[in-house]
C-alpha positions as CSV (number, residue, x, y, z in Angstrom):
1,X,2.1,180.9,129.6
2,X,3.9,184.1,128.7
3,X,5.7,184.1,131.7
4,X,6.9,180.5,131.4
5,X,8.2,181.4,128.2
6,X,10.0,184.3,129.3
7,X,11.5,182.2,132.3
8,X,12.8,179.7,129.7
9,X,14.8,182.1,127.5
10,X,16.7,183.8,130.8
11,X,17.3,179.6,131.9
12,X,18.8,179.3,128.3
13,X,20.8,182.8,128.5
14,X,22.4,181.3,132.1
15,X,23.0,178.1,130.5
16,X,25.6,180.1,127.6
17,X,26.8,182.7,130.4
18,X,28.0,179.9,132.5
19,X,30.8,178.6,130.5
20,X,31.5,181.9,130.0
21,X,31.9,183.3,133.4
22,X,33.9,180.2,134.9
23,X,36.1,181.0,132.5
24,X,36.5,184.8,133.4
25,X,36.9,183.6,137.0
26,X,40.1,182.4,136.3
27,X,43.3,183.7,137.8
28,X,45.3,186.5,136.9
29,X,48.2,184.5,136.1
30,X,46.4,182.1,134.2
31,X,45.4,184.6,131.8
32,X,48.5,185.9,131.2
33,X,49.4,182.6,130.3
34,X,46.8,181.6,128.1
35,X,47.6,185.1,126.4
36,X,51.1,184.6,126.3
37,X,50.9,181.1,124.7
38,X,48.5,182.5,122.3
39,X,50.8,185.2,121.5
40,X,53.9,183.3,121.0
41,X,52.0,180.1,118.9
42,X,50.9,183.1,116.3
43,X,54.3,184.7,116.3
44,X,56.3,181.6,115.9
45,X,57.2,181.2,112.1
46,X,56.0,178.0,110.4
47,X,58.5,175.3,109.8
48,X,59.9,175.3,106.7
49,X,58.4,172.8,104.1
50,X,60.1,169.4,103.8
51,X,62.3,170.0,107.0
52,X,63.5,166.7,108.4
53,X,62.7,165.7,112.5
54,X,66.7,165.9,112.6
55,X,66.8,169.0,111.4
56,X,63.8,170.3,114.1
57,X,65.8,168.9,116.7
58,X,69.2,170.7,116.0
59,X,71.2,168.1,114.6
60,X,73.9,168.6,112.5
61,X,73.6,167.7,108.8
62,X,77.0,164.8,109.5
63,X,74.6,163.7,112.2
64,X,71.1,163.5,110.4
65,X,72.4,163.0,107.0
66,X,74.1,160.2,105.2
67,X,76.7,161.1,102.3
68,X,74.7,162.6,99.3
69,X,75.2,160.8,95.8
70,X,77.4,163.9,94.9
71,X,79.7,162.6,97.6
72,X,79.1,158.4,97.0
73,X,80.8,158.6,93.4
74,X,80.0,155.9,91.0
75,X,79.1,152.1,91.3
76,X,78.8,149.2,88.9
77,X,78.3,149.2,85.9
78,X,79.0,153.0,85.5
79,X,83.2,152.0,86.2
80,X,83.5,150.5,83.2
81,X,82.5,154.2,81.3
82,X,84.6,156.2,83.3
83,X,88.0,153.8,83.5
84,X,89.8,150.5,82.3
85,X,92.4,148.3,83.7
86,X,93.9,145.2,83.6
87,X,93.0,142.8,86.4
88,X,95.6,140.7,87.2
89,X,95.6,136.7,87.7
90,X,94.1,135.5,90.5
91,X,91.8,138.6,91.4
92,X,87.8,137.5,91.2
93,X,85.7,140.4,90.8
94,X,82.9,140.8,94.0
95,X,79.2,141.8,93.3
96,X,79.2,145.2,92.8
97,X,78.4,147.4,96.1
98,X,77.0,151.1,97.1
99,X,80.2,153.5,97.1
100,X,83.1,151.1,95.0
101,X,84.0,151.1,91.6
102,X,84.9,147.8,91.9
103,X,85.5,145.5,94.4
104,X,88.1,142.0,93.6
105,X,89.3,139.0,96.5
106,X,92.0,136.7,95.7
107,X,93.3,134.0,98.3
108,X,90.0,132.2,98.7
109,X,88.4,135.7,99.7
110,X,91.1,136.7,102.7
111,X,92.4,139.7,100.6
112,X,90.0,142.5,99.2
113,X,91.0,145.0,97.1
114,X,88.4,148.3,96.3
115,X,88.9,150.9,94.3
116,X,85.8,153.9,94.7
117,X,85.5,157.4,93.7
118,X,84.9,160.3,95.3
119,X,83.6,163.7,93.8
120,X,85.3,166.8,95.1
121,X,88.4,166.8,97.7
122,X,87.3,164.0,99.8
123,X,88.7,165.6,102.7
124,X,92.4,166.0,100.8
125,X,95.1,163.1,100.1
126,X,96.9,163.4,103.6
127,X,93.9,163.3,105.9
128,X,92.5,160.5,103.9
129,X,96.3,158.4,104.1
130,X,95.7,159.0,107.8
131,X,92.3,157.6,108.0
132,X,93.9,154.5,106.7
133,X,96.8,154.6,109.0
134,X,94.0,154.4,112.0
135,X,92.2,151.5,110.8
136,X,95.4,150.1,111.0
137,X,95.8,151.4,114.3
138,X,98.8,153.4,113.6
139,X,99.5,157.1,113.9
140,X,99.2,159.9,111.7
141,X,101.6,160.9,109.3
142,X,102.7,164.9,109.0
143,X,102.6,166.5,105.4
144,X,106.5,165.9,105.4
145,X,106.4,162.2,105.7
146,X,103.2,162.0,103.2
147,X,105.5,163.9,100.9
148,X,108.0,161.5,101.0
149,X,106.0,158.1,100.3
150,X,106.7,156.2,97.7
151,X,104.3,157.2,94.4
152,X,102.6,155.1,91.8
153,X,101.6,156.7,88.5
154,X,97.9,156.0,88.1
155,X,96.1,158.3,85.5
156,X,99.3,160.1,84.6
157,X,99.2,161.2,87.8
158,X,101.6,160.6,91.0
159,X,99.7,159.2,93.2
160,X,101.0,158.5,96.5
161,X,101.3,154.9,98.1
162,X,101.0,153.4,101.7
163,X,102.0,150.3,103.1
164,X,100.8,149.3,106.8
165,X,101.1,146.2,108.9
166,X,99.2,146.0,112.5
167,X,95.6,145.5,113.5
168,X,92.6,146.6,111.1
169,X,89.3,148.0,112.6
170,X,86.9,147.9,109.4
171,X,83.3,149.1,108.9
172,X,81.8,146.8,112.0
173,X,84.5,148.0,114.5
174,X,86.2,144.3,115.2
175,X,90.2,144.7,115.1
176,X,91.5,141.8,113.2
177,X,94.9,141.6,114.0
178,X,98.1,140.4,111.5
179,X,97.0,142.3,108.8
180,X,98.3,144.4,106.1
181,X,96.9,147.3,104.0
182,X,98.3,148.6,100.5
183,X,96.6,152.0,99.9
184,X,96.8,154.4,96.9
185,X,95.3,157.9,96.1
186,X,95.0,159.6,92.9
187,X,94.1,162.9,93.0
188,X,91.8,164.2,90.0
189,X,90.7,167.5,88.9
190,X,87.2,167.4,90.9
191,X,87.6,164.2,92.1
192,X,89.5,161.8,94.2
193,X,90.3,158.0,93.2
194,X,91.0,155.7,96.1
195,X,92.6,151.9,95.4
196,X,92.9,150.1,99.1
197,X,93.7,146.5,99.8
198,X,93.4,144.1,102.8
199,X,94.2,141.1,104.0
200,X,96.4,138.7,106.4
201,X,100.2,139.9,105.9
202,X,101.5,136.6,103.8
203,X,98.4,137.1,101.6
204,X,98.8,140.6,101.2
205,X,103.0,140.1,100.7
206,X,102.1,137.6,97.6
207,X,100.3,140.9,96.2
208,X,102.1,143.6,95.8
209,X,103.2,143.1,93.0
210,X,100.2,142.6,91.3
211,X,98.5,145.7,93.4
212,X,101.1,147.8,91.5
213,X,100.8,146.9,88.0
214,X,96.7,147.0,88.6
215,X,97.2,150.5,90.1
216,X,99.7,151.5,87.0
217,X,96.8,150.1,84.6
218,X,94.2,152.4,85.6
219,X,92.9,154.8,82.1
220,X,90.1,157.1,81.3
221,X,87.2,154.6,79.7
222,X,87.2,156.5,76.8
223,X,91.4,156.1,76.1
């Protein structure tokens, strides 16, 4: 009896060793892997807290992120606090949309006009008349020739204005040819106001009249 007990603890001993010595018969190399692995897992710092996947990967914040609210300005009914103006005849004010002030179509809904606020330099008053000129598909303009445009006074301010025939490439990247733009940008202390209008050329002609006067009737909400 004694000795059947003593046989049974050395059969359980083997069974625990086992595991153990298959795994001590591996490879040099394989533990120096296992070791380095183990090494670099407990070395590695943690992520930081609330890091996005983009982030992880590398991205760039342009590439991962959409504008912040810092950078989208103010919508609805926020415009009417922060300025006034006269809307002229004809202009039917749009449901109000992420990144606009305001939004108004005249001639059954062929001509758009939007006027939106950025906070800070939005990128600067030439590079953003250039953007314009692109969507229009026509080349940029050097500081020179943005000096010399023709200037509107909105806010008390001189506000330089652009005119542009061709083919506009909007938000869904269709080019929609025989159109015109009227853009105007009024640069603020810490922020940039932006008045742009589009539409067929013979629509757009029949407007610039009242683009102007809407532009030259822009005041602080509180005035």
């Amino acid at each position: 009896m004694k000795m059947w007990r003593h046989w049974r603890i050395h059969a359980g001993m083997l069974t625990i060793m086992l595991p153990l010595a298959v795994v001590g018969c591996g490879s040099g190399e394989s533990r120096k892997e296992i070791r380095e692995v183990r090494d670099a897992a407990a070395g590695s710092p943690a992520a930081p807290v609330g890091i996005s996947t983009a982030e992880r990967l590398g991205l760039s914040q342009t590439e991962a992120h959409p504008p912040t609210m810092g950078m989208m300005g103010m919508a609805g009914s926020e415009a009417a606090a922060a300025f006034k103006w006269t809307t002229p005849e004809g202009w039917e004010r749009a449901p109000d949309r992420a990144m606009r002030l305001a939004t108004y179509l005249s001639h059954n809904g062929t001509v758009e006009c939007v006027v939106s606020l950025l906070s800070g330099g939005a990128g600067g008053v030439g590079a953003n008349l250039n953007r314009w000129r692109a969507q229009m598909g026509q080349p940029p303009l050097s500081d020179d020739a943005i000096a010399e445009l023709p200037t509107l006074n909105i806010l008390g301010r001189k506000s330089p204005m652009i005119d542009i025939s061709g083919d506009y490439t909007g938000m869904s990247g269709d080019s929609v040819p025989g159109q015109r733009m009227l853009g105007a940008v009024c640069p603020l202390q810490d922020q940039v106001l932006f008045i742009k209008m589009v539409g067929p050329e013979a629509a757009v002609a029949a407007e610039v009249d009242h683009f102007r006067a809407f532009c030259n009737s822009i005041t602080p909400g509180n005035s």
